[in-house]
N, CA, C and O of each residue as an XYZ file, in Angstrom:
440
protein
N     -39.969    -72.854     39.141
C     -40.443    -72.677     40.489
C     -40.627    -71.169     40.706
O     -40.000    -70.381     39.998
N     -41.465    -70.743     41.660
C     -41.975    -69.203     41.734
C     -42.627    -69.271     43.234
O     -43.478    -69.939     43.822
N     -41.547    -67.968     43.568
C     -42.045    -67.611     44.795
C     -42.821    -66.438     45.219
O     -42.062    -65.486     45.040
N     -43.938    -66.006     45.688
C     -44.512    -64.569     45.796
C     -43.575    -64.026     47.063
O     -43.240    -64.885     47.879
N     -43.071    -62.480     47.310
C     -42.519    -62.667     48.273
C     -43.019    -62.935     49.460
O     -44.176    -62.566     49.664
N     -42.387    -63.540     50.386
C     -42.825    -64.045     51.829
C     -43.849    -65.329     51.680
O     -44.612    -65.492     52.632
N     -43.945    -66.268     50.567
C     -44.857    -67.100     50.406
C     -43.366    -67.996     49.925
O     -42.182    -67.783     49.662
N     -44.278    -69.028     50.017
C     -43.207    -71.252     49.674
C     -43.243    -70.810     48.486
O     -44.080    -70.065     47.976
N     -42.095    -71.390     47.929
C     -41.819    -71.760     46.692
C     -43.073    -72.771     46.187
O     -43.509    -73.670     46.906
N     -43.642    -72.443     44.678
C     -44.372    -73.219     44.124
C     -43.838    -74.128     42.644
O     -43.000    -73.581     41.927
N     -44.379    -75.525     42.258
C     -43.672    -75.629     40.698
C     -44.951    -74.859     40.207
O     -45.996    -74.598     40.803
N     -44.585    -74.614     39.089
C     -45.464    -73.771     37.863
C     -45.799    -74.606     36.814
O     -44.978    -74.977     35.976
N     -46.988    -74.926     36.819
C     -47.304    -76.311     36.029
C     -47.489    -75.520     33.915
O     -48.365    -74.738     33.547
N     -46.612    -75.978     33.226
C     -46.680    -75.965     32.232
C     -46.578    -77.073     31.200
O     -45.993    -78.144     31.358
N     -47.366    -76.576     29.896
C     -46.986    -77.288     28.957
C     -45.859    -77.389     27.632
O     -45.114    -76.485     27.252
N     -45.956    -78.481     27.185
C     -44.942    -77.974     25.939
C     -43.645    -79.370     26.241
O     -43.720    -80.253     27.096
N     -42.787    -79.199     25.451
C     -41.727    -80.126     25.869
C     -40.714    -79.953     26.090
O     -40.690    -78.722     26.103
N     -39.486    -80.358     26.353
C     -38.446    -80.176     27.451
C     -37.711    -78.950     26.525
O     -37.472    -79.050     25.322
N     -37.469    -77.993     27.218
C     -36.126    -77.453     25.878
C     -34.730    -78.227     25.655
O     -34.061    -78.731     26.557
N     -34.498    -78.226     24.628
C     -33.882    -78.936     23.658
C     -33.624    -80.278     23.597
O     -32.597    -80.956     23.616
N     -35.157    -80.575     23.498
C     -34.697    -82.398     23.731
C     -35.567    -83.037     22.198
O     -36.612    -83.678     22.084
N     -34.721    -82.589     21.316
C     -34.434    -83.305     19.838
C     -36.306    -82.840     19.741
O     -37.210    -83.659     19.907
N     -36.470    -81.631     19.495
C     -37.272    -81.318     19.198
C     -36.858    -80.329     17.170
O     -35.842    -79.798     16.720
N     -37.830    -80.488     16.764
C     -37.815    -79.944     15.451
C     -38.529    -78.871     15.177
O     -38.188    -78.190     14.210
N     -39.689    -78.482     15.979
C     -40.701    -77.651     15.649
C     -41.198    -77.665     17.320
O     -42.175    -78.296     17.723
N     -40.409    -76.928     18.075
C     -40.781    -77.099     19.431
C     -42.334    -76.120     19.481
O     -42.482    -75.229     18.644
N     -43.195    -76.339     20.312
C     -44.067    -76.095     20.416
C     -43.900    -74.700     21.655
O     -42.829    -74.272     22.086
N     -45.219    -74.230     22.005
C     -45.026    -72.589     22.288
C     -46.320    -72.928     23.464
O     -47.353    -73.577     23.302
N     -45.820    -72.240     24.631
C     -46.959    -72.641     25.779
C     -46.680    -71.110     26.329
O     -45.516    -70.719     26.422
N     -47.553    -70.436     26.615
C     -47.976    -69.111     27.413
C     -48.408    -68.942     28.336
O     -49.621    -69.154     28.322
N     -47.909    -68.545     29.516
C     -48.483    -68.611     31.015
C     -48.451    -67.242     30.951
O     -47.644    -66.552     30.329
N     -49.430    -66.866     31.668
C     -49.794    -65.587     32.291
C     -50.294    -65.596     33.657
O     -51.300    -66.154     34.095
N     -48.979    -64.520     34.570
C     -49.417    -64.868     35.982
C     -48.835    -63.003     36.525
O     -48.223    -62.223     35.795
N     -49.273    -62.749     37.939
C     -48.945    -61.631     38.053
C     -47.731    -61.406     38.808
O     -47.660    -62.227     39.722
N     -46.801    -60.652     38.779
C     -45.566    -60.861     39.632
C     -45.760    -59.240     40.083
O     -46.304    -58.267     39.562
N     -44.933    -59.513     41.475
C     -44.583    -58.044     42.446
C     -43.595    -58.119     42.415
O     -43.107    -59.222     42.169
N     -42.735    -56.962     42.653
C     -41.437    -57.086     43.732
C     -41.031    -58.248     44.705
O     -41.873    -58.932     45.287
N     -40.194    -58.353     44.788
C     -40.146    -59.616     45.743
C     -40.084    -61.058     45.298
O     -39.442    -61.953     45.849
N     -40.747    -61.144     44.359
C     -41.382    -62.323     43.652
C     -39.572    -63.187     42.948
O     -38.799    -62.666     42.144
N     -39.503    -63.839     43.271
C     -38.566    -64.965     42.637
C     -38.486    -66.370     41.854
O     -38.824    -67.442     42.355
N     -38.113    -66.244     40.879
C     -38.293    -67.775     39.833
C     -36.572    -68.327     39.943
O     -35.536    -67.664     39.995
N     -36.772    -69.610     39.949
C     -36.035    -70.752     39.989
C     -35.847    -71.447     38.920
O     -36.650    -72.379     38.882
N     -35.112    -71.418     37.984
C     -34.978    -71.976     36.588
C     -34.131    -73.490     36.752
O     -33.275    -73.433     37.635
N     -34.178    -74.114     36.423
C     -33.273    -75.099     36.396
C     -33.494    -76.299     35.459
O     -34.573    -76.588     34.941
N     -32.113    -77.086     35.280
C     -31.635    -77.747     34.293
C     -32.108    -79.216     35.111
O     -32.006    -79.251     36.337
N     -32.576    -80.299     34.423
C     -32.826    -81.533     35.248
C     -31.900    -82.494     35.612
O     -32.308    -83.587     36.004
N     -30.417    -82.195     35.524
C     -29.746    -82.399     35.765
C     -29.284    -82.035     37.722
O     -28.723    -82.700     38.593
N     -29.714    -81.065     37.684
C     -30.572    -80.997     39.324
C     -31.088    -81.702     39.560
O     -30.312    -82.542     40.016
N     -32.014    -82.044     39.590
C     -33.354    -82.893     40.345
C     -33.035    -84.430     40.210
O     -33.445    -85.339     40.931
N     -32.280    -84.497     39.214
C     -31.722    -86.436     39.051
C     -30.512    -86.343     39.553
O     -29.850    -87.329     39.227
N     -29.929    -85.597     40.200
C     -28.353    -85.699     41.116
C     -28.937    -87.042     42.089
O     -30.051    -87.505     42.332
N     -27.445    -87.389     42.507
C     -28.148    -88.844     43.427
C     -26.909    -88.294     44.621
O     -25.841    -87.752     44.339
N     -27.427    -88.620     45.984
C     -26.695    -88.314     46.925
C     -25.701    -90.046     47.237
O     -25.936    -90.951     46.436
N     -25.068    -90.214     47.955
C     -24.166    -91.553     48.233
C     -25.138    -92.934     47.986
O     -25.069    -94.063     47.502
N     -26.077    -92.032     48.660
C     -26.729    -93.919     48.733
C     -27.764    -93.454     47.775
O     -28.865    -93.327     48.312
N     -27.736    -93.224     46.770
C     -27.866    -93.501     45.903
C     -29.531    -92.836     45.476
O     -30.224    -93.356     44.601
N     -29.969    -91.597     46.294
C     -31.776    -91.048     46.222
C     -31.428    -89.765     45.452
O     -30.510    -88.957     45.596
N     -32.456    -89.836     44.586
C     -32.177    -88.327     43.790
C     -32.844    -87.217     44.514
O     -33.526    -87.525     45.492
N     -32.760    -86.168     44.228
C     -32.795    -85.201     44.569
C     -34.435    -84.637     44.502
O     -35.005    -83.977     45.371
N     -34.885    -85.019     43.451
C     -36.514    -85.022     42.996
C     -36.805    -83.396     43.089
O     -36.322    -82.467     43.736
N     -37.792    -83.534     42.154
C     -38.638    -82.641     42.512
C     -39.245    -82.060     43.802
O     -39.366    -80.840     43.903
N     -39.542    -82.695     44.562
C     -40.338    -82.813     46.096
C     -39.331    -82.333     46.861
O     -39.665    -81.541     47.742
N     -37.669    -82.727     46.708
C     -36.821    -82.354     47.768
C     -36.140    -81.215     47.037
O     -35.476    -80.550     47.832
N     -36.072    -80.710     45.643
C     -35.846    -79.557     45.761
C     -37.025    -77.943     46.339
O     -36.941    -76.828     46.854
N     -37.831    -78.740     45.875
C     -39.009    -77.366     46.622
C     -38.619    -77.291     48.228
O     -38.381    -76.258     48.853
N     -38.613    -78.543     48.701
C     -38.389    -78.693     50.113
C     -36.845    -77.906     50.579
O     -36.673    -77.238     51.599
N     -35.870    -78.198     49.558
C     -34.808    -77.215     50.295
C     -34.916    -76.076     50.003
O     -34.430    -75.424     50.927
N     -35.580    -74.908     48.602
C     -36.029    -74.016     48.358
C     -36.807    -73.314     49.106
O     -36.889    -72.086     49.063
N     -37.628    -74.287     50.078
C     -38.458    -73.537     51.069
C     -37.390    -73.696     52.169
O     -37.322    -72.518     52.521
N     -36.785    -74.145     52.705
C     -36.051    -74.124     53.882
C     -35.095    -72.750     53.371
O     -34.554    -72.125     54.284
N     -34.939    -72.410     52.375
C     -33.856    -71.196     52.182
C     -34.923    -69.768     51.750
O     -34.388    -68.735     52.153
N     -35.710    -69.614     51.335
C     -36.747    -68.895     50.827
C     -36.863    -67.666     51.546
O     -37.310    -66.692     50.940
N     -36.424    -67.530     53.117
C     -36.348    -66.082     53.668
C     -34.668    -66.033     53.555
O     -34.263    -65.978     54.716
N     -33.623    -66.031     52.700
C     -32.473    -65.783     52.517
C     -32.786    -64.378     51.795
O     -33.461    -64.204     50.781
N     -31.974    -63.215     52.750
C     -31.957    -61.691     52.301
C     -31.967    -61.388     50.616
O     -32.707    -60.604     50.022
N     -31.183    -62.036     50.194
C     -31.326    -61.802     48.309
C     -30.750    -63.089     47.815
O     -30.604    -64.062     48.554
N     -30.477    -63.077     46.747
C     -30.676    -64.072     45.697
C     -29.085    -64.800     45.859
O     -28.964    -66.023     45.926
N     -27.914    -63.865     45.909
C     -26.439    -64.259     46.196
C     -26.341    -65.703     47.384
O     -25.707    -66.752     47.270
N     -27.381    -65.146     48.663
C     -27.361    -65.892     49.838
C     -28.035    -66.790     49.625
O     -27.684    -67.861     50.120
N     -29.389    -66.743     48.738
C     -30.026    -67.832     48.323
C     -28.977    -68.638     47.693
O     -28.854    -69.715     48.276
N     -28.215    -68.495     46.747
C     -27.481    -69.570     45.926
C     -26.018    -70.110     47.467
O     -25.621    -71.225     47.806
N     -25.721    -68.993     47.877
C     -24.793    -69.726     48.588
C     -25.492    -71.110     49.561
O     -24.904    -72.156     49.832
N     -26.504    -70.831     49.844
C     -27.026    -71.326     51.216
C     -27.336    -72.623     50.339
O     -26.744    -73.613     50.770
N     -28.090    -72.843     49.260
C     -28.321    -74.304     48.527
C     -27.079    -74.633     48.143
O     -26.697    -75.515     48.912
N     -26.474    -74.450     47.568
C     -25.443    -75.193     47.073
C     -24.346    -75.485     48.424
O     -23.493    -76.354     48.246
N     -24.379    -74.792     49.693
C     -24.026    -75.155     50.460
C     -24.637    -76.706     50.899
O     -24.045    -77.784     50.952
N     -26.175    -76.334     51.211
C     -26.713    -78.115     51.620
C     -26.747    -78.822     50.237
O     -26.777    -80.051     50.288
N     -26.748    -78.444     49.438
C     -26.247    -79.635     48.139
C     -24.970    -80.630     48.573
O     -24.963    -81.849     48.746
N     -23.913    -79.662     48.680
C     -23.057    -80.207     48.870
C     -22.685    -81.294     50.433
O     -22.039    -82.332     50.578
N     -23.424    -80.457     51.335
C     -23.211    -81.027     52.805
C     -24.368    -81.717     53.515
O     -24.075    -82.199     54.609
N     -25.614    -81.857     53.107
C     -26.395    -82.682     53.247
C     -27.154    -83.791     52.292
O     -27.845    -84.787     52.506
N     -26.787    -83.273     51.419
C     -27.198    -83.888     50.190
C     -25.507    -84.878     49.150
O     -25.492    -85.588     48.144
N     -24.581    -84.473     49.926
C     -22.964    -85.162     49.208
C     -23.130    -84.774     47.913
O     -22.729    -85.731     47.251
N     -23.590    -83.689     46.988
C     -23.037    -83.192     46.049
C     -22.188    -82.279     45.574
O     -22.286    -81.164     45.060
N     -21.184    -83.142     45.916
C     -19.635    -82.089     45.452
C     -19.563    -81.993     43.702
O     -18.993    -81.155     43.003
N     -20.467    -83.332     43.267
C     -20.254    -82.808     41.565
C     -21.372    -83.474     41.109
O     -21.892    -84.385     41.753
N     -21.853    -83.013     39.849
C     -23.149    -83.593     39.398
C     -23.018    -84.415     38.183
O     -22.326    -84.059     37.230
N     -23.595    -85.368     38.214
C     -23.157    -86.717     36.803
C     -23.697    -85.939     35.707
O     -23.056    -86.257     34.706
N     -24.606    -85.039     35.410
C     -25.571    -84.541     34.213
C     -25.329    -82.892     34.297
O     -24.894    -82.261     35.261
N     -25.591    -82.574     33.471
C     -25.084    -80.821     33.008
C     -26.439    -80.756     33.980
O     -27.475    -81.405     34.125
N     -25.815    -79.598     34.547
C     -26.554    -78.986     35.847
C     -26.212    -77.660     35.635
O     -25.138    -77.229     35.217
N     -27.698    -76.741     36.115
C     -27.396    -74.943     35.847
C     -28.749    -74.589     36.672
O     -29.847    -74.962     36.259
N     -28.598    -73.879     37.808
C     -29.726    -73.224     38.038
C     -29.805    -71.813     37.890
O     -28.737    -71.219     37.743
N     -30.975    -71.092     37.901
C     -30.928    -69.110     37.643
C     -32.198    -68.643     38.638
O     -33.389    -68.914     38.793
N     -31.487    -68.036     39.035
C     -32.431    -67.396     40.344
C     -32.596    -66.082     40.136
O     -31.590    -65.379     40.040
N     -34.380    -65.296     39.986
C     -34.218    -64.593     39.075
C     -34.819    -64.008     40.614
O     -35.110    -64.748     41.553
N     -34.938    -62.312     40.620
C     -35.598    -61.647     41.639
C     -36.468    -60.441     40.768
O     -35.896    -59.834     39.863
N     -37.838    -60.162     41.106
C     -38.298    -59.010     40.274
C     -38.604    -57.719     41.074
O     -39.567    -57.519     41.815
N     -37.568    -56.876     40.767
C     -36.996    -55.313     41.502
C     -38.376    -54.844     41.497
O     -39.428    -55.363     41.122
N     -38.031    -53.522     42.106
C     -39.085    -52.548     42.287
C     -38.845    -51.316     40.794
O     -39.601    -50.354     40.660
C-alpha cells in the first residue's frame, strides 16, 4: 500500500508470487514509481487481511485500506501504528491473530 503525502492510501498492483510460498525460482517483478517526502508504504504479511473479527468477517483487503485511510493524517508513522492496532484491537476484536501477522510502515524523509 502507498501513500503520496496528504493523498488515500492506494494498493500497488504487482506481479510475481507471494514471498515465500514454496517457491523454487521465485520470479522478479519491477515497479517503478516516483516517491517525495511524505510519501508512505505499508508492507504487510496476509496474515492481516485474513484476521477474522468475533463474528467471524475478515479483515480484507477493502477494510484495511479503509482503516489506513481513516488514520492516514496521523503526525508520523509511531501514531500511525498506535492508532491501527488500537482499532484492530477495539473495533475490529483483534487482541491476537490466528496466522503470523507483521506489518512495516515505511516514511520517505527529506
Amino acid at each position: 500500500m502507498l501513500a503520496h503525502k496528504d493523498e488515500d492510501y492506494q494498493e500497488l498492483e504487482t506481479q510475481g508470487a507471494i514471498l515465500g510460498f514454496n517457491i523454487k525460482i521465485p520470479p522478479i517483478a519491477e515497479k517503478t514509481m516516483s516517491i517525495a517526502p511524505g510519501d508512505r508504504f505499508f508492507i504487510y504479511t496476509d496474515g492481516l487481511i485474513e484476521s477474522t473479527d468475533s463474528e467471524g468477517n475478515s479483515l480484507g483487503t477493502e477494510g484495511l485500506l479503509a482503516l489506513l485511510n481513516r488514520h492516514r493524517r496521523s503526525a508520523n508513522i509511531k501514531e500511525l501504528e498506535i492508532n491501527l492496532l488500537t482499532e484492530l484491537k477495539s473495533n475490529y476484536g483483534l487482541d491476537s491473530f490466528s496466522d503470523d501477522t507483521m506489518f512495516l510502515i515505511l516514511e520517505v524523509e527529506e
